[in-house]
C-alpha positions as CSV (number, residue, x, y, z in Angstrom):
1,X,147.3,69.3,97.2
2,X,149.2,67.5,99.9
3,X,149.0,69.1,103.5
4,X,152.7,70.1,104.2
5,X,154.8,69.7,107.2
6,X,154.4,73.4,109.0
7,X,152.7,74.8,111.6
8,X,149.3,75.7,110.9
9,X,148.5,79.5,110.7
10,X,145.7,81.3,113.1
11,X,146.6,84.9,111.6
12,X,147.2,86.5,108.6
13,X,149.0,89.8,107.2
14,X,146.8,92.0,105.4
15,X,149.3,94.8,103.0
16,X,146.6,97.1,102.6
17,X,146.7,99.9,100.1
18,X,150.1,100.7,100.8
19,X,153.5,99.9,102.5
20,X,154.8,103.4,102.4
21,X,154.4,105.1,106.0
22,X,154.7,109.1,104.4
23,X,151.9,107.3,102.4
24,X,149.4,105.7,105.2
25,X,148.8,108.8,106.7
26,X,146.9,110.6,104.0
27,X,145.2,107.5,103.1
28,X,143.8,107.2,106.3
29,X,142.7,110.6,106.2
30,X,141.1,110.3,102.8
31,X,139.1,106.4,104.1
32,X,138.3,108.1,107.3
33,X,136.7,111.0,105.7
34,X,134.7,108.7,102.9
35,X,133.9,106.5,106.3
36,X,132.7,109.0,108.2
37,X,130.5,110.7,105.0
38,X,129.2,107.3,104.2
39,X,127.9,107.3,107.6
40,X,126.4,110.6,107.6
41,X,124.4,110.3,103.9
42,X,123.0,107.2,104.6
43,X,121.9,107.6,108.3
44,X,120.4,111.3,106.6
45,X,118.5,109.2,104.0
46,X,117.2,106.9,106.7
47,X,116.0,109.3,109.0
48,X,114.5,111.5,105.9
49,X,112.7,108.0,104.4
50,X,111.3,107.3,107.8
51,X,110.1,110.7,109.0
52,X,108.4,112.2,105.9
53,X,104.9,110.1,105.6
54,X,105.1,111.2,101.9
55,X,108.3,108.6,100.9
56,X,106.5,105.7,102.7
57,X,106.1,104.4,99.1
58,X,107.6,100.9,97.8
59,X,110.4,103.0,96.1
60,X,111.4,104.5,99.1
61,X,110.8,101.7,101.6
62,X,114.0,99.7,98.7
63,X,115.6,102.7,99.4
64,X,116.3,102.7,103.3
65,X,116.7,99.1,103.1
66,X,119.6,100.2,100.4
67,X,121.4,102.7,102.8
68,X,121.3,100.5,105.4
69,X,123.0,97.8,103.7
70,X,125.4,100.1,103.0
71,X,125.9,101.7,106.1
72,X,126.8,97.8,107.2
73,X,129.0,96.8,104.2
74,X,131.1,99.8,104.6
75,X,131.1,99.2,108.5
76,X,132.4,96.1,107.7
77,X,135.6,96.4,105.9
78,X,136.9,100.1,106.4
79,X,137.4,100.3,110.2
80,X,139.8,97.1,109.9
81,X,141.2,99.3,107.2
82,X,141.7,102.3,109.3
83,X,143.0,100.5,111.7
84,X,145.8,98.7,109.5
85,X,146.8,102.2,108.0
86,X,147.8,103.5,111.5
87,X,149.2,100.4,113.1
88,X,152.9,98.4,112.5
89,X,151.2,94.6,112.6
90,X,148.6,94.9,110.0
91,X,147.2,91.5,111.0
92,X,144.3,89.6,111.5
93,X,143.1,86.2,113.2
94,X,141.8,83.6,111.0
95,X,138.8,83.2,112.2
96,X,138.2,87.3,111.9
97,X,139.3,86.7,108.4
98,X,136.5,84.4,108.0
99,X,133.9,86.4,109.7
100,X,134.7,89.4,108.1
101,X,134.7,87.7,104.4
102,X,131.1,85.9,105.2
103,X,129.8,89.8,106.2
104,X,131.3,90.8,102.7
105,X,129.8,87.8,101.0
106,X,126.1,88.4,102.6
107,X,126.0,91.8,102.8
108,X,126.9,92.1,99.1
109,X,124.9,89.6,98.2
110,X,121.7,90.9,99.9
111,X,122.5,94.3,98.0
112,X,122.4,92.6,94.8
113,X,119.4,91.1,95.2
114,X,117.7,94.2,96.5
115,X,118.5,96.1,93.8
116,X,117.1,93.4,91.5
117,X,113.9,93.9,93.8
118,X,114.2,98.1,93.3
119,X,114.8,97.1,89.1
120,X,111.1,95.4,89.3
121,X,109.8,98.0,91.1
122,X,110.7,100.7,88.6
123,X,109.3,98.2,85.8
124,X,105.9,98.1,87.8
125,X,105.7,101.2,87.9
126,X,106.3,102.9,84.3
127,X,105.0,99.7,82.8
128,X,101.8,99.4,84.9
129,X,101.0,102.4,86.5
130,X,97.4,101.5,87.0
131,X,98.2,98.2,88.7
132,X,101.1,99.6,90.6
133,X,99.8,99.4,93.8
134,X,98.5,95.6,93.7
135,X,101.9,94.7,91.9
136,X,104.0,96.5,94.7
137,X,101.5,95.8,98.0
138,X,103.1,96.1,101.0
139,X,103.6,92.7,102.0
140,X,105.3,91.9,98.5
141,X,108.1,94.6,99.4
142,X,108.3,93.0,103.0
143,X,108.5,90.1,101.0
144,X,111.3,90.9,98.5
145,X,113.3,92.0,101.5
146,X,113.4,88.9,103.2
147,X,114.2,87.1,100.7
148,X,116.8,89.3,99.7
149,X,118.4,89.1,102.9
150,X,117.9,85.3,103.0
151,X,119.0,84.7,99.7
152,X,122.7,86.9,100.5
153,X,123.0,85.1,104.0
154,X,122.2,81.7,102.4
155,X,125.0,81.8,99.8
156,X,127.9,83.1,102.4
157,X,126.5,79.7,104.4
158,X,127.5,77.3,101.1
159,X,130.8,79.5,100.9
160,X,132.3,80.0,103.9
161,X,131.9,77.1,106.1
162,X,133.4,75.1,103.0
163,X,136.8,78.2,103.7
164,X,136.8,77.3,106.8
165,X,138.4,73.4,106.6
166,X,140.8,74.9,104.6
167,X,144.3,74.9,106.3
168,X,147.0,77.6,105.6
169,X,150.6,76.2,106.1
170,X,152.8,78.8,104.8
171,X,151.7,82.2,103.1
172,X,149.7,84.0,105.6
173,X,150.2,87.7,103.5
174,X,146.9,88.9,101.8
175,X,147.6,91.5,99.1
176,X,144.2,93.1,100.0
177,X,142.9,95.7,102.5
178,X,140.3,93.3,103.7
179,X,139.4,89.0,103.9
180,X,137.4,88.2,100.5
181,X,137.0,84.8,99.7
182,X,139.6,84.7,96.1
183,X,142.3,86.5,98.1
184,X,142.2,83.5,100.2
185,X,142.1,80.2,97.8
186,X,145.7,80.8,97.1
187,X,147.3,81.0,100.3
188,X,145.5,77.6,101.6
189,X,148.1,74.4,101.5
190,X,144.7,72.3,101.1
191,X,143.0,71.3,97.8
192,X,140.7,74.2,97.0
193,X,139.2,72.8,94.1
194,X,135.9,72.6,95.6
195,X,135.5,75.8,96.9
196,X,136.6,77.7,93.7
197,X,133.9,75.5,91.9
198,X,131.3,76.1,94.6
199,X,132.6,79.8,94.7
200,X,132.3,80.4,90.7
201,X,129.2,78.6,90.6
202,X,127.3,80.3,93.4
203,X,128.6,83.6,92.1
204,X,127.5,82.4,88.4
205,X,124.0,81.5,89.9
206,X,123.7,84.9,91.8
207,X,124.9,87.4,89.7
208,X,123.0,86.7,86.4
209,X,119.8,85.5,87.7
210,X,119.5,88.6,89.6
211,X,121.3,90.4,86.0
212,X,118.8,88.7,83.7
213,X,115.6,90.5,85.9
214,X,117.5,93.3,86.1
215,X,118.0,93.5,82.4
216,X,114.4,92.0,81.8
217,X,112.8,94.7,84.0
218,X,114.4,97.8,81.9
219,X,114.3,96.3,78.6
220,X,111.0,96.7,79.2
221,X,110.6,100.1,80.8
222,X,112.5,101.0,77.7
223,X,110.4,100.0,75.4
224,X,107.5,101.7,77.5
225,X,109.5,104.8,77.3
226,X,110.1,105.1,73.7
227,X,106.6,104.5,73.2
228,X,105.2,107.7,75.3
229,X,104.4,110.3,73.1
230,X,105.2,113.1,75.5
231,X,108.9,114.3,75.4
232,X,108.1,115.4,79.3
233,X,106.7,111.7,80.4
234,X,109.8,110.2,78.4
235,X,112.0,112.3,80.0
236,X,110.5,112.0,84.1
237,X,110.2,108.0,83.4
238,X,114.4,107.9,82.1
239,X,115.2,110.0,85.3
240,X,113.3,107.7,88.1
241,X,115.1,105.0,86.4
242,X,118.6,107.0,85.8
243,X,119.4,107.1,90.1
244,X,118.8,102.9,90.3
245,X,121.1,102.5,87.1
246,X,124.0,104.6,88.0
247,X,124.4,102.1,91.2
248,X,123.6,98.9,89.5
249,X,126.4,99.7,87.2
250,X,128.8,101.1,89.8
251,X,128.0,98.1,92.6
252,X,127.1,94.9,90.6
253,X,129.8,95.6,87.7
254,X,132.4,95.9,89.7
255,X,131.5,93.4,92.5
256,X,130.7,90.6,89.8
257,X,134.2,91.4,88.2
258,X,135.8,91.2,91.6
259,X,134.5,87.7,92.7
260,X,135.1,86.0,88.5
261,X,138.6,87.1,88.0
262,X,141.4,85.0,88.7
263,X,143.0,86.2,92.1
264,X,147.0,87.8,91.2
265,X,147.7,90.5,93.5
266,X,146.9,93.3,91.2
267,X,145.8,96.4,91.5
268,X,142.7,96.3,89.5
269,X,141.4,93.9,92.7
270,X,141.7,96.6,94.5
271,X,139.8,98.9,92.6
272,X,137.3,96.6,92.1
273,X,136.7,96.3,95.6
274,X,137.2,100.0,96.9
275,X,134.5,100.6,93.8
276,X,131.7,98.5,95.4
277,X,132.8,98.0,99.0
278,X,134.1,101.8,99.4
279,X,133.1,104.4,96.8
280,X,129.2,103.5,96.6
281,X,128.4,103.1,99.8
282,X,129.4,107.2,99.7
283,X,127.8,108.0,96.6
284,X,124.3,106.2,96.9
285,X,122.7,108.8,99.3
286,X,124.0,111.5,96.7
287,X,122.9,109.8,93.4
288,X,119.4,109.2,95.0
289,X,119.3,112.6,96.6
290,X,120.6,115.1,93.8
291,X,118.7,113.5,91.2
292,X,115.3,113.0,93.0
293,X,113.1,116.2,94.2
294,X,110.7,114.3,96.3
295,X,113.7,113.5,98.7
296,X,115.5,117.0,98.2
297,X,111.6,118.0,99.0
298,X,111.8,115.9,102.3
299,X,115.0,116.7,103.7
300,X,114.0,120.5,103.5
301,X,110.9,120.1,104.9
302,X,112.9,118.2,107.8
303,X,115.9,120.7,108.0
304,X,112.9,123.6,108.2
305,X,111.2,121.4,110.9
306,X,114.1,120.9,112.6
307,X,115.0,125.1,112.9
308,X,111.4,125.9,113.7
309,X,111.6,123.1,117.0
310,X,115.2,125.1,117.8
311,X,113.5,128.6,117.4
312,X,110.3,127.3,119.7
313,X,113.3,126.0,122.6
314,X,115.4,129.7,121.7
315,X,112.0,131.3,122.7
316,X,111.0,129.5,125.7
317,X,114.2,129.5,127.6
């Protein structure tokens, strides 16, 4: 597509959730309550994995890697949003579009590729219990983190300096709360062909190689399960497994959904990316807390160290 004869644009509009001021209010109360919650489960569940010598365990050590990438995702997008919600000129430069959607891009793809990494772990572990500890050695979940964090930041490097020759001539309104790669591609007056290819084949790449070793992993550890005779062993093995599932299906689904479907304005995009950039950050720290005694175990054990250090200071003053 020809470049047109307008002024280039250095900012654009983001609409948000909502145009309706009586409307903008509660919202921000509701996103800075989630914002603030997100903060608090995941900085609990970092401070619980770290302190407590018994969750220093390959499991675990996924875990806090988990929280923290969602303390960051969240950090990333809902501030902006909070911000928008309260102010008139819901805008934003171009290049803090940009930097804001490569954060989005890395950070999301890190997560996916960690929970892959958390999928093999649960396989090693129902499937070779005996060998766990040489399949999951220390270095190996160093490892797996590092290249999960290499592998998210080395796909938002093919994406986003490929966005950033792009030149936007006219629309400058995204219907979105945040900058995300599709809700950009149609405002651009340059040829975008490219980077919608590179964009669908990246995501392509990323989202079922890490799906095929996630599906791998527990079509395994399914068949291990059926095959225990003990109604108790079945039933502990389905419930390590049941925590990791509920957020591959709330996260990946929706994120993989998000970054395939042709861009139109509509809500579902929204959803989509409220679901995985909003709503599991939150509920992460509670689907891996509820459902799991050995960190309900820990963060008594912490709450109970915690009053008996506060008694000991009562008692001295």
């Amino acid at each position: 597509m020809a470049l047109r004869n307008h002024s280039t644009i250095t900012e654009f509009i983001l609409l948000g959730l909502s145009a309706d001021p009586e409307v903008q209010v509660p919202l921000f109360v509701l996103f800075l309550g989630i914002y603030l919650l997100t903060m608090m489960g995941n900085l609990t569940m970092l401070l619980v994995i770290r302190a407590d010598s018994q969750l220093h365990t390959p499991m675990y050590y996924f875990l806090s890697y988990l929280s923290f990438l969602d303390l960051c995702f969240s950090s990333v997008t809902v501030p902006k949003l909070l911000e928008n919600l309260l102010s008139e000129r819901k805008i934003i430069s171009k290049e803090g579009c940009l930097i804001q959607a490569f954060f989005v891009f890395a950070i999301g793809g890190t997560e996916i590729f960690l929970l892959s990494a958390m999928a093999y772990g649960r396989y090693a572990a129902i499937c070779h219990p005996l060998l766990y500890g040489q399949m999951m050695s220390s270095q190996l979940c160093v490892r797996l983190v590092w290249a999960s964090w290499s592998l998210g930041f080395l796909d938002a490097v093919i994406n986003i300096p490929l966005a950033m020759n792009l030149n936007f001539c006219e629309a400058h309104t995204i219907s979105h709360y945040s900058c995300e790669l599709p809700s950009l591609f149609p405002l651009s007056c340059s040829d975008v062909f490219s980077n919608v290819t590179v964009l669908i084949a990246s995501t392509l790449f990323h989202g079922f190689g890490t799906f095929f070793l996630i599906f791998f992993s527990y079509a395994r550890v399914a068949t291990t399960i059926l095959s225990m005779g003990s109604t108790t062993g079945r039933s502990k093995a389905f419930s390590t497994c049941s925590s990791h599932l509920t957020t591959v299906s709330f996260f990946y689904g929706s994120a993989f959904l998000r970054y395939l479907m042709p861009t139109s304005g509509s809500p579902l995009e929204l959803i989509f990316s409220i679901q995985y950039g909003t709503v599991t950050p939150l509920v992460n720290p509670l689907i891996y807390s509820l459902k799991n005694k050995e960190v309900k175990a820990a963060l008594r054990r912490m709450l109970e160290k915690c009053l008996q250090r506060l008694k000991y200071q009562a008692t001295k003053r």
